[in-house]
N, C-alpha and C positions, 0 to 999 in steps of 0.2 A: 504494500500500500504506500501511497506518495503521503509521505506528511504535512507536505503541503497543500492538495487537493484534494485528498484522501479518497481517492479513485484505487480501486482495488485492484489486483489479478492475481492469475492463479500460475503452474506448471501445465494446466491443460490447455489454458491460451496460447499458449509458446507453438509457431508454425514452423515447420524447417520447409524452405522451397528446394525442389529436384528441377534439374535441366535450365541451370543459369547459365544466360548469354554477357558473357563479358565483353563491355567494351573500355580499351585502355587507358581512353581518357580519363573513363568512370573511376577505373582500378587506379591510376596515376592521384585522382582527389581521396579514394578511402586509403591510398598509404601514405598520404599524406594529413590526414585526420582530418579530412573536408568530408561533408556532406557526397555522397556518390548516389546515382540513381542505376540499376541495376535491372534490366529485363529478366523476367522470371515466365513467361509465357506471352503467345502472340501478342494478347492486348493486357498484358500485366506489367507495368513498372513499377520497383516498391525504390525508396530513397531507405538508406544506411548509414552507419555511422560505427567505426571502431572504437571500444572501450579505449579510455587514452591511455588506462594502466595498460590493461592485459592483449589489447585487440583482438580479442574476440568483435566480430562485426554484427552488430545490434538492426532490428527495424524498431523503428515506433509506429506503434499502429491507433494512439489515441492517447488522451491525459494532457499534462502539463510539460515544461520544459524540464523538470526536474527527470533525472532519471537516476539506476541502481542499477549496477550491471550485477546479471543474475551468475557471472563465475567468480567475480574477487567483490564484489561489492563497492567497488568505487562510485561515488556519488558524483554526476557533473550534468551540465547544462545539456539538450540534445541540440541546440539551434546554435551555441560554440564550441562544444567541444570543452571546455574549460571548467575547472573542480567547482564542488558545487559548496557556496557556503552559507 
């Protein structure tokens, strides 16, 4: 839950996409800790963002800008990137 918004989720929400289309550009802004947009099916693009501690690559799929990455728990903004305080 966001303690800020107090918008909930669970591990049963969490999607994993199969058959991503990368393109370089994309992959060039999420290794560099920018926002990346990522095709996931013909008419599907989801935008991403790697955890800044672990990079693990995250979606947001609703809530606040506050996030909590679900492997090391680092708390940071999802619209900079940057720790959350």
């Amino acid at each position: 839950m966001c303690m800020i918004c107090e918008e909930q989720w669970s591990a049963e929400e969490m999607v994993v996409h199969a058959a991503i289309a990368l393109d370089m550009q994309e992959v060039a802004k999420l290794s560099s800790g920018e926002l990346a947009s990522i095709k996931v099916g013909p008419s599907l693009t989801i935008t991403v963002r790697k955890c800044p501690k672990c990079d693990i690559v995250t979606e947001k799929n609703g809530g606040c800008d506050h996030m909590r990455c679900a492997r090391c728990s680092h708390e940071y903004y999802w619209s900079t990137g940057k720790a959350y305080h």
